[in-house]
Residue frames as qw, qx, qy, qz and C-alpha x, y, z in Angstrom:
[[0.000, 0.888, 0.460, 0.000, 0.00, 0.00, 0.00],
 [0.369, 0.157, 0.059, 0.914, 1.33, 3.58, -0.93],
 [0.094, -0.900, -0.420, 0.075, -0.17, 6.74, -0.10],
 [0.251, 0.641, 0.093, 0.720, 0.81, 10.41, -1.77],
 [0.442, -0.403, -0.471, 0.648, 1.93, 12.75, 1.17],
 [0.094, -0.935, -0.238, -0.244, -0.22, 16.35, 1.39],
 [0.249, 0.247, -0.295, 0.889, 2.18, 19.28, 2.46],
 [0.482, -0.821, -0.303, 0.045, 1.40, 20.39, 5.92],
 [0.240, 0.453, -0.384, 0.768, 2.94, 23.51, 7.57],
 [0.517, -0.618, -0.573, 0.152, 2.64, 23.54, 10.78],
 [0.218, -0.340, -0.428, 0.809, 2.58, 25.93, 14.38],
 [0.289, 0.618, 0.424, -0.595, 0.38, 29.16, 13.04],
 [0.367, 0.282, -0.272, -0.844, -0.22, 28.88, 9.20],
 [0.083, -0.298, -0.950, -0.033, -2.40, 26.05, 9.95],
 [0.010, 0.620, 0.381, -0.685, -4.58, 29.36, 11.93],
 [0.097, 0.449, -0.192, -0.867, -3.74, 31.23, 9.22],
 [0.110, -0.020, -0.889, -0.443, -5.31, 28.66, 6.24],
 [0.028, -0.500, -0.846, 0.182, -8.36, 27.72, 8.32],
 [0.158, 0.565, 0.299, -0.753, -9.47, 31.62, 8.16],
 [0.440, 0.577, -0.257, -0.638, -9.73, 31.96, 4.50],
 [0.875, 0.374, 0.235, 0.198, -9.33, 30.33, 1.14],
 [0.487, -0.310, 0.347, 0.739, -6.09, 30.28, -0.40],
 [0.278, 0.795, -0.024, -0.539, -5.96, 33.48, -2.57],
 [0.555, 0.723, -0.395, -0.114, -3.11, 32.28, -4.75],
 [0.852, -0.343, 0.273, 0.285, -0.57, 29.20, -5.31],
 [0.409, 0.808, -0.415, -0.084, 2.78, 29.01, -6.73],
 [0.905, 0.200, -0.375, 0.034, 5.22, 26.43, -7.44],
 [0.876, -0.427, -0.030, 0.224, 7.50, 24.80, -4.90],
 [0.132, 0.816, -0.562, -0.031, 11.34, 26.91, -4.71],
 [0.528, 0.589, -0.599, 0.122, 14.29, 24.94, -4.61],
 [0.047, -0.238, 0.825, -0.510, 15.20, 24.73, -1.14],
 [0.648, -0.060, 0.224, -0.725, 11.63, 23.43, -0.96],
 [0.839, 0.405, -0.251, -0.262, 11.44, 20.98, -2.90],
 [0.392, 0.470, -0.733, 0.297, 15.03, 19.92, -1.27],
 [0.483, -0.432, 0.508, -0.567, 12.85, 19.73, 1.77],
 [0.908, 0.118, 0.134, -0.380, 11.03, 16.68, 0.43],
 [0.716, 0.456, -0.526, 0.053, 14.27, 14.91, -1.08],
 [0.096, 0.350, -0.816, 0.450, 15.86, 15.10, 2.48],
 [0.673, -0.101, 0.392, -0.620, 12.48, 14.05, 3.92],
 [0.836, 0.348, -0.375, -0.200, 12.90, 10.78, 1.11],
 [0.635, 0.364, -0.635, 0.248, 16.06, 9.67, 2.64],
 [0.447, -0.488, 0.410, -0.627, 14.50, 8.92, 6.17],
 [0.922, 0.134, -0.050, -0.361, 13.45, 5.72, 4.71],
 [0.734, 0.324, -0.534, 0.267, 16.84, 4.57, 4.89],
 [0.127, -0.509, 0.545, -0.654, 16.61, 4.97, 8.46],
 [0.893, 0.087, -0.146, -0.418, 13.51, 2.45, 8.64],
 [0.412, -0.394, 0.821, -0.028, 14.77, -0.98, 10.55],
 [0.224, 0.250, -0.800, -0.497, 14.77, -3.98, 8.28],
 [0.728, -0.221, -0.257, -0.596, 11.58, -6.36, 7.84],
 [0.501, -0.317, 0.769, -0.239, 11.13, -9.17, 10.56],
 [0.128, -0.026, 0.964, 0.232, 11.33, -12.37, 9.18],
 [0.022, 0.290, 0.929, 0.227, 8.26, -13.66, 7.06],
 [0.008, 0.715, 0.268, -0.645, 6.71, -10.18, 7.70],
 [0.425, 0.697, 0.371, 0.443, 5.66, -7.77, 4.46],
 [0.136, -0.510, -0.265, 0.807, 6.56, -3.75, 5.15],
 [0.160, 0.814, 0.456, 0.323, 4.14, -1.20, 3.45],
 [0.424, -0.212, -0.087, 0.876, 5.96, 2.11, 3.31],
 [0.013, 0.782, 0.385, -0.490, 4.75, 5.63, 2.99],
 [0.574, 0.421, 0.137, 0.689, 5.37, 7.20, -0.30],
 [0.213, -0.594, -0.175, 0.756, 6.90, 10.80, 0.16],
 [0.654, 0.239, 0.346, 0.629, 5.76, 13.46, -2.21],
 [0.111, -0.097, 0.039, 0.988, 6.59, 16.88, -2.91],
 [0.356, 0.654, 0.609, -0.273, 3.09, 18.64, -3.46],
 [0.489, 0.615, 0.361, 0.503, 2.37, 20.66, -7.00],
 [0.005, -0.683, 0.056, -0.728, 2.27, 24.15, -5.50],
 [0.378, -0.544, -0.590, 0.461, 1.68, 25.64, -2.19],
 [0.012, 0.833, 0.528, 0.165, -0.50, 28.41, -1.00],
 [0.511, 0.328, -0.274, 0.746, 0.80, 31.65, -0.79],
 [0.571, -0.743, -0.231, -0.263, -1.31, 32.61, 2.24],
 [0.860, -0.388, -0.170, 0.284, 1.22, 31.01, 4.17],
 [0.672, 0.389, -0.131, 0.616, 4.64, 32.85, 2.50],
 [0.176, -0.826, 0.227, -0.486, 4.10, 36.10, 5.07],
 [0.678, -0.646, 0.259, -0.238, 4.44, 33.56, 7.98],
 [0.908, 0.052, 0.001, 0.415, 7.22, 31.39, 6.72],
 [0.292, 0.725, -0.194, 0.593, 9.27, 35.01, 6.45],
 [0.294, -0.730, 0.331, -0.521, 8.75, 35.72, 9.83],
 [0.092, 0.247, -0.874, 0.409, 9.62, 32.36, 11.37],
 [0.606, -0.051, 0.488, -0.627, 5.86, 31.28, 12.33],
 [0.879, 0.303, 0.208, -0.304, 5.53, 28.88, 10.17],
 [0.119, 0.523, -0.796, -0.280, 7.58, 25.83, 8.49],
 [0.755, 0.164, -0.495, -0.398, 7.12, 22.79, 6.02],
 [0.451, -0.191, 0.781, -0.386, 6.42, 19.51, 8.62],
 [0.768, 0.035, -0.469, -0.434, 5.34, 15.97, 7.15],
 [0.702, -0.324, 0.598, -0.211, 4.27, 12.41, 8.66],
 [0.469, 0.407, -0.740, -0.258, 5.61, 9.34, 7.10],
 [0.679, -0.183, 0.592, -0.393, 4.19, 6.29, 8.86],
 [0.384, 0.342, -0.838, -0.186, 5.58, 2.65, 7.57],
 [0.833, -0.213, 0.309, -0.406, 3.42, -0.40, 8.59],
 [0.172, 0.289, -0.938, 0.083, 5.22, -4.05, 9.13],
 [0.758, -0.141, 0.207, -0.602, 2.80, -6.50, 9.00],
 [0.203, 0.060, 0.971, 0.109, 2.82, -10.64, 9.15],
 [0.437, 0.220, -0.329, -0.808, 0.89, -11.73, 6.48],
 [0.090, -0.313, -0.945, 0.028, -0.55, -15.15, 7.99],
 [0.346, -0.450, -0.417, -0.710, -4.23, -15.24, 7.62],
 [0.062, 0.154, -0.713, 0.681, -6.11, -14.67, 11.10],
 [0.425, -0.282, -0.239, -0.826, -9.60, -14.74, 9.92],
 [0.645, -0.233, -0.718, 0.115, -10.09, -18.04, 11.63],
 [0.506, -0.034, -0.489, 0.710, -9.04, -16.07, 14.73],
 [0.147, -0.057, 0.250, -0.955, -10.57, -13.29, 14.77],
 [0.658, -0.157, -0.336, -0.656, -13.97, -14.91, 13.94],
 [0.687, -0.133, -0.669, 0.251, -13.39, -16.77, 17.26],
 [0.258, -0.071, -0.230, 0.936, -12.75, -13.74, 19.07],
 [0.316, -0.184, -0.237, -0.900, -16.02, -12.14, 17.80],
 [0.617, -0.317, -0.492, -0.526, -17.92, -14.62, 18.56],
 [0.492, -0.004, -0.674, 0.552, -16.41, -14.59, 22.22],
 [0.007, -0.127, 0.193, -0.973, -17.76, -11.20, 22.71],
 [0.564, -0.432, -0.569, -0.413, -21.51, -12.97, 22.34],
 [0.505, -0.434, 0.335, -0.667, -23.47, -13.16, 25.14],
 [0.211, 0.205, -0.952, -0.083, -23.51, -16.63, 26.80],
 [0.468, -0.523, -0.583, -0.410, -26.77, -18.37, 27.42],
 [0.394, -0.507, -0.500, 0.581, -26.10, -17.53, 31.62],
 [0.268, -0.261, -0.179, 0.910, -25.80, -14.43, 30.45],
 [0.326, -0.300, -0.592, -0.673, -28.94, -13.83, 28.18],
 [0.459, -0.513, -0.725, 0.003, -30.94, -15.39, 31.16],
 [0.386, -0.416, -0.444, 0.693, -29.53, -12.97, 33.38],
 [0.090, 0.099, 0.367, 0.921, -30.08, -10.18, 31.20],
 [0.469, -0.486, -0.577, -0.459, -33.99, -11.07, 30.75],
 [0.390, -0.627, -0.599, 0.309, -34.31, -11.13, 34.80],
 [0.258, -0.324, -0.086, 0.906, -32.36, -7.85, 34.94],
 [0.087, -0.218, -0.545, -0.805, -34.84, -6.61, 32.58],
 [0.409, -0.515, -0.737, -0.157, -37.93, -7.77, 34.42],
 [0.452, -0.632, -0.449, 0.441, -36.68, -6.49, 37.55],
 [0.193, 0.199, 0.276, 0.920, -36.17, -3.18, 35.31],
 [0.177, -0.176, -0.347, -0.904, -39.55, -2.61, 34.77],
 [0.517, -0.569, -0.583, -0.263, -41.16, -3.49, 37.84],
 [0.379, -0.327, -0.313, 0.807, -38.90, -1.00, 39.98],
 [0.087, 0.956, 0.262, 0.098, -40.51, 2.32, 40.60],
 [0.135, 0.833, -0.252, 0.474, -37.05, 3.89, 41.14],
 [0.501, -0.803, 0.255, -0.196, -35.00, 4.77, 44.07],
 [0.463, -0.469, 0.752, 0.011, -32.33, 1.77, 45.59],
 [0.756, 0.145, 0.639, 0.009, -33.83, -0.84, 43.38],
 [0.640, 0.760, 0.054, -0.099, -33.24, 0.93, 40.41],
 [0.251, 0.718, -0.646, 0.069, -29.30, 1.78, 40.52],
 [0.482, -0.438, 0.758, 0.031, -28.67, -1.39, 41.98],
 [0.812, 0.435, 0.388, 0.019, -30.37, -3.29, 39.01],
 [0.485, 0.872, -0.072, 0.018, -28.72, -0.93, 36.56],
 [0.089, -0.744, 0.662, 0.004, -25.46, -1.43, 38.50],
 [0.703, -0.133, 0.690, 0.111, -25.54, -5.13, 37.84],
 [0.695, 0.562, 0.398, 0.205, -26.57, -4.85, 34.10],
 [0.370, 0.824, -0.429, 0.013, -23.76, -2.41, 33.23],
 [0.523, -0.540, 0.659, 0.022, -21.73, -5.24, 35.40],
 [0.830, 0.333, 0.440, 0.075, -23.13, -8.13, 32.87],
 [0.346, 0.934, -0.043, -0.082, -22.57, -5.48, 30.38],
 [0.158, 0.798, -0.578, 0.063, -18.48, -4.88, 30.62],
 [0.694, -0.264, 0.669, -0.038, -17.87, -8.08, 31.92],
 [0.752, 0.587, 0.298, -0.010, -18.72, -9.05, 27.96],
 [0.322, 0.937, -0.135, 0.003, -17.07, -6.60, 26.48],
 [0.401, -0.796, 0.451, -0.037, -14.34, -7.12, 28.20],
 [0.735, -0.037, 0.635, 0.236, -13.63, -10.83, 27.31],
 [0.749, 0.538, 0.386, 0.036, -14.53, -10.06, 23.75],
 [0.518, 0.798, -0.223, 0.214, -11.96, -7.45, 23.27],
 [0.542, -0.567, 0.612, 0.100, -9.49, -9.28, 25.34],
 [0.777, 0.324, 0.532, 0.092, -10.19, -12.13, 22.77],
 [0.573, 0.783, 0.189, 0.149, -9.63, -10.05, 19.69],
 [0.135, -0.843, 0.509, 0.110, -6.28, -8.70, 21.28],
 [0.509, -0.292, 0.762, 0.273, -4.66, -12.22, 21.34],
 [0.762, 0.426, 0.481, -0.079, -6.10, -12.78, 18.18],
 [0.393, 0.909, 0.053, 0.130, -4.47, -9.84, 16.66],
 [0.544, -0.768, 0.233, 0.247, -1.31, -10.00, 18.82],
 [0.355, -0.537, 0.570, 0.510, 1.82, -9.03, 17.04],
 [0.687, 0.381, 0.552, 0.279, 0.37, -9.04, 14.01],
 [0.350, 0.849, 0.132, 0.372, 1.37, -5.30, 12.88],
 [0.556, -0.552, -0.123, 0.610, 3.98, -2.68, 13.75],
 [0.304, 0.866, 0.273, 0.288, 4.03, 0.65, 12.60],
 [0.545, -0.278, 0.010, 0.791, 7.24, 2.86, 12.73],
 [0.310, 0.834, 0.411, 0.200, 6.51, 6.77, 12.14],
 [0.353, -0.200, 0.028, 0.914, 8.76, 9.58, 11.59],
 [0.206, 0.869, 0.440, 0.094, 7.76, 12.83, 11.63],
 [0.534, 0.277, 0.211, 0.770, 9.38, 16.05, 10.31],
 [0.085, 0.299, 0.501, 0.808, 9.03, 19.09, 11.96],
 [0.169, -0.481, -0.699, -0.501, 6.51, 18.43, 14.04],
 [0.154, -0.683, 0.144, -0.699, 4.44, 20.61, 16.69],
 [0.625, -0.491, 0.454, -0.403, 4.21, 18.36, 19.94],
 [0.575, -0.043, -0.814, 0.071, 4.48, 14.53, 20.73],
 [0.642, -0.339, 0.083, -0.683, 2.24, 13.51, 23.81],
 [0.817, -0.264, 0.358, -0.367, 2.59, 10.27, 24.07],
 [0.306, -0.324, 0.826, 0.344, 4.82, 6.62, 22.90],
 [0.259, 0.181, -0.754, -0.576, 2.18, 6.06, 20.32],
 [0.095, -0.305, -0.872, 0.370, -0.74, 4.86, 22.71],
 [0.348, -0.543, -0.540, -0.541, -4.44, 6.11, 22.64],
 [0.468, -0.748, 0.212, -0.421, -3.74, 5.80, 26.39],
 [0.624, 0.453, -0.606, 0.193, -1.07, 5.51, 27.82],
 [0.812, -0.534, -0.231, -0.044, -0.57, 3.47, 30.86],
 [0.689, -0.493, 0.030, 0.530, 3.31, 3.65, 31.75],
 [0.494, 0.792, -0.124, 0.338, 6.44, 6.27, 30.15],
 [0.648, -0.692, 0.170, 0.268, 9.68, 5.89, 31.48],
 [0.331, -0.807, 0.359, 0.332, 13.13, 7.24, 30.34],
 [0.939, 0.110, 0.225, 0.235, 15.15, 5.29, 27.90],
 [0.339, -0.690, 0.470, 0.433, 18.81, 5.66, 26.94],
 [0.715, 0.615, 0.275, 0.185, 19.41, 5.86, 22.88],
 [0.375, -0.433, 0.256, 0.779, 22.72, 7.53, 21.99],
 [0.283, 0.130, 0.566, 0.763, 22.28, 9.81, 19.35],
 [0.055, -0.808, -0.437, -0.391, 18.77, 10.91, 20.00],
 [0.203, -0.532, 0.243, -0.785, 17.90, 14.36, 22.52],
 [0.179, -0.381, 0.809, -0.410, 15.67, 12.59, 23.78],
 [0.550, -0.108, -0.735, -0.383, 13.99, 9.23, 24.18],
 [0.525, -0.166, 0.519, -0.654, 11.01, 7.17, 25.92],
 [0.323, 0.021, -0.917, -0.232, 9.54, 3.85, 26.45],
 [0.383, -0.005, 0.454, -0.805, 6.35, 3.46, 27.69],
 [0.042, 0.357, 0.933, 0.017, 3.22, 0.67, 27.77],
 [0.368, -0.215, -0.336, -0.840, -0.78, 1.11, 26.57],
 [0.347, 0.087, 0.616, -0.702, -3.76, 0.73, 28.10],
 [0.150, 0.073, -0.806, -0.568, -5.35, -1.58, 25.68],
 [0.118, 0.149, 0.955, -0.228, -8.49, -3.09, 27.75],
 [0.512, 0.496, 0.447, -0.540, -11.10, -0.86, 26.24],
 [0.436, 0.749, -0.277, -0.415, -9.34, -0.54, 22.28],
 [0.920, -0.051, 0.335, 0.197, -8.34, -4.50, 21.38],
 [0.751, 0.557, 0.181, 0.306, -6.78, -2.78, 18.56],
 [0.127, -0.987, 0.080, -0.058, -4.32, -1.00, 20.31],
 [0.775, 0.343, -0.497, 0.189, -0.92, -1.39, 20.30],
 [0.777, -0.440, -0.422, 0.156, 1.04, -2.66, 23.75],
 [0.495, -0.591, 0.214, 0.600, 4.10, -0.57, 23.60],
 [0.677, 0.695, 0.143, 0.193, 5.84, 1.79, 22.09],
 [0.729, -0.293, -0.082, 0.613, 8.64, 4.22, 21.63],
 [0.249, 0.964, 0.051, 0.078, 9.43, 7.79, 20.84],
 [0.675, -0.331, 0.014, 0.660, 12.55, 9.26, 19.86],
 [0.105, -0.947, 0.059, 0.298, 13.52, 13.11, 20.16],
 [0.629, 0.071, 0.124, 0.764, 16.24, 14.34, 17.70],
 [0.265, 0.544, 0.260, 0.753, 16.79, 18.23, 18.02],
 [0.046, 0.173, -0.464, 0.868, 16.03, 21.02, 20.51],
 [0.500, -0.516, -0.605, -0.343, 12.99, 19.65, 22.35],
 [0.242, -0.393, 0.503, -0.730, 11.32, 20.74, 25.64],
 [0.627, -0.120, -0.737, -0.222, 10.18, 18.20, 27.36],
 [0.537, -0.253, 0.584, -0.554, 8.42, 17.12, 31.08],
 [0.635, -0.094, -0.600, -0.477, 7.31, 13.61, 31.61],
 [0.481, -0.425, 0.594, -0.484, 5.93, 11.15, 34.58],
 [0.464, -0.071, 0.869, -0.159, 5.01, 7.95, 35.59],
 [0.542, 0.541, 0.633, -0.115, 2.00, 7.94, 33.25],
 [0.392, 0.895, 0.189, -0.100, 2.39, 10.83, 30.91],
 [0.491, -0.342, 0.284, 0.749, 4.64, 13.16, 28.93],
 [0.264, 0.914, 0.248, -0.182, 4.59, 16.43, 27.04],
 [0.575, -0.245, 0.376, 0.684, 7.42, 17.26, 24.54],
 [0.306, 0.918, 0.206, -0.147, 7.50, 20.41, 22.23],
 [0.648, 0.232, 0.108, 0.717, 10.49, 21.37, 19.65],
 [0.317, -0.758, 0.046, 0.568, 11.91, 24.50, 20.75],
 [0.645, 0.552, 0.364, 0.384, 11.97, 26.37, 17.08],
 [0.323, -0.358, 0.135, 0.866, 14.70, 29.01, 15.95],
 [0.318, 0.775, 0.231, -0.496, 12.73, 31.76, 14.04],
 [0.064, 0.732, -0.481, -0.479, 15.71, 32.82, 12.32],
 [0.372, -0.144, 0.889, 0.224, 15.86, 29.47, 10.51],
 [0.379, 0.235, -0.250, -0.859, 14.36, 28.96, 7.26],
 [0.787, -0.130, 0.182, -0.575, 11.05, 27.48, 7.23],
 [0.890, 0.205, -0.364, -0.184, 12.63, 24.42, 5.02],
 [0.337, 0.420, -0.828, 0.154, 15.19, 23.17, 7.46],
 [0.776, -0.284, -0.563, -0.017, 14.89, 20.45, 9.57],
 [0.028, -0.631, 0.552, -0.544, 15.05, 21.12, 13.03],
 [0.444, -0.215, 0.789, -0.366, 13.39, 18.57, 14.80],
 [0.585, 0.062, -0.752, -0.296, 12.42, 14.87, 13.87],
 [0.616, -0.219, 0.612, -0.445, 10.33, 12.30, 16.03],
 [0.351, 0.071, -0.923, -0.142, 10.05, 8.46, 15.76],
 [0.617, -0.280, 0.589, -0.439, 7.33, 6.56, 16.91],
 [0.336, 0.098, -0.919, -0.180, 7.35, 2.46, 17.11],
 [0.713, -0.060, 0.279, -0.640, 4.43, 1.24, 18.28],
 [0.684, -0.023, -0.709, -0.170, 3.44, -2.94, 18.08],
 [0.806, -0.481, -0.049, -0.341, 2.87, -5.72, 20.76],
 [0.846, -0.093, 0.108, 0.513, 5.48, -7.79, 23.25],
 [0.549, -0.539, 0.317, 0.555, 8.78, -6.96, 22.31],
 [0.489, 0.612, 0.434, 0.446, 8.51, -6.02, 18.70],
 [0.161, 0.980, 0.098, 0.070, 9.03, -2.41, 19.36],
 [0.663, -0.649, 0.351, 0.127, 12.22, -2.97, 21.02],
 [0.752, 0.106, 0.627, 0.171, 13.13, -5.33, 18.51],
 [0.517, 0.729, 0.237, 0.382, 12.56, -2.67, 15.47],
 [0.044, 0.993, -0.106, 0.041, 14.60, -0.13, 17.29],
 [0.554, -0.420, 0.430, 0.576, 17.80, -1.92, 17.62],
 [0.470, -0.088, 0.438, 0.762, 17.80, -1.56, 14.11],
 [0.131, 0.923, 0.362, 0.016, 16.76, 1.81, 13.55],
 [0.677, 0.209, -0.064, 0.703, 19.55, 4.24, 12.02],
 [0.346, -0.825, -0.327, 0.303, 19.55, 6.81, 14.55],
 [0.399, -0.434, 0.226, 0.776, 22.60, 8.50, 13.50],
 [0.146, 0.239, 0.675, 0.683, 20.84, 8.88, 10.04],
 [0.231, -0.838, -0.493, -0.047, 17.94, 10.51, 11.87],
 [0.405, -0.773, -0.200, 0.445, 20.18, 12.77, 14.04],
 [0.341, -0.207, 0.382, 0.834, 21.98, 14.04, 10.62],
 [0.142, 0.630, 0.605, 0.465, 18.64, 15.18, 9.10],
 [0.303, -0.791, -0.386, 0.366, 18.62, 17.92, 11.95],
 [0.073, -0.768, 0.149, 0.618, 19.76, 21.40, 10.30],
 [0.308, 0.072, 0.774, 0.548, 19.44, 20.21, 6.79]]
């Protein structure tokens, strides 16, 4: 799978786009256009496939024009050219078998149907008060108790079947290791990056989530993080022109050890030389 990359600028001529239509475009300068070539050769950063695994890279391209709405705020420094690339590594054994096990975990079982129907009865023959929330608290119990198994089920089903390595150019925050929600984020030691983190998901409501991931910092980043969280922002030099690279992030994201596993061989040093290019 391939997918054509839209030009995004990011910090405030995203503001500045959203107020109007673009008045006028014009073709891409040089140093632009150089942006996207150096943004091309990230891919050679990009750890090799795991065995008997497929990878499905991001194509990078330059867009035809770009809007000159933007050109006041690239002068002053408020505004520069930022893209996501996002490479998926997937095993290509078939799981349908699996997952259509898994679905049909999430069913209600015939205890639970029965129970359901009483909880129902005794629904609609409370007038309120104690007897109501305590009914209602048992049938959301029935309730997530389901759920629960079924997307527990559909995790192992799905376990370590994908991994998704993203680099991003540029960009205006990072927030988290690649998690929807994130449960741990602790420290991690990577030579070459600014800085880096490793940190576990909270998977129990989103089967499709991934377990773990990783982020790595290359360039002047501010950053706070804790036990659970973490807030990291690139620390841009006006004076710099809109097309250079100043800051790059990585996230790996998959199940188990698999993130680990793609960053040993991630070329960091090839990441940390895209910085001022």
């Amino acid at each position: 799978m391939r997918i054509a990359f839209a030009v995004t600028v990011c910090l405030c001529a995203n503001a500045a786009l959203a107020d109007g239509e673009c008045r006028k475009e014009r073709p891409l300068t040089r140093p632009e256009l150089a942006f996207y070539e150096k943004a091309k050769s990230s891919a050679k950063a990009l750890p090799a496939v795991p065995k008997g695994w497929e990878q499905h890279p991001e194509e990078i391209l330059a867009p035809a024009k770009l809007c000159t709405n933007v050109d006041p705020l690239f002068k002053k420094g408020e505004a520069r050219l930022s893209l996501v690339a996002e490479t998926e590594y997937r095993d290509p054994a078939d799981r349908s078998a699996k997952l259509d096990a898994a679905m049909k975990a999430g069913l209600p079982t015939a205890d639970e149907t029965k129970k359901a129907a009483e909880l129902a009865k005794k629904l609609a023959k409370t007038d309120g008060g104690p007897a109501l929330l305590a009914a209602q608290a048992e049938q959301q119990k029935l309730a997530d108790a389901q759920a629960a198994r079924g997307n527990k089920a559909i995790h192992e089903a799905r376990l370590d079947s994908e991994a998704r390595v993203r680099i991003s150019l540029n960009p205006m925050s990072e927030s988290s290791t690649g998690c929807g929600y994130q449960s741990t984020v602790a420290p991690l030691k990577v030579e070459g990056a600014s800085f880096a983190f490793a940190g576990s998901c909270d998977f129990s409501s989103n089967p499709q989530e991934p377990e773990a991931g990783v982020l790595l910092l290359f360039g002047p980043w501010t950053q706070k993080a804790d036990a659970t969280g973490l807030e990291a922002a690139p620390a841009y030099d006006p004076k710099k022109p809109h097309t250079a690279i100043q800051a790059v992030s990585v996230l790996i994201t998959g199940d188990g050890k698999r993130p680990d596993e793609l960053l040993k061989g991630i070329d960091v040093k090839a990441l940390a030389a895209l910085i001022g290019k």
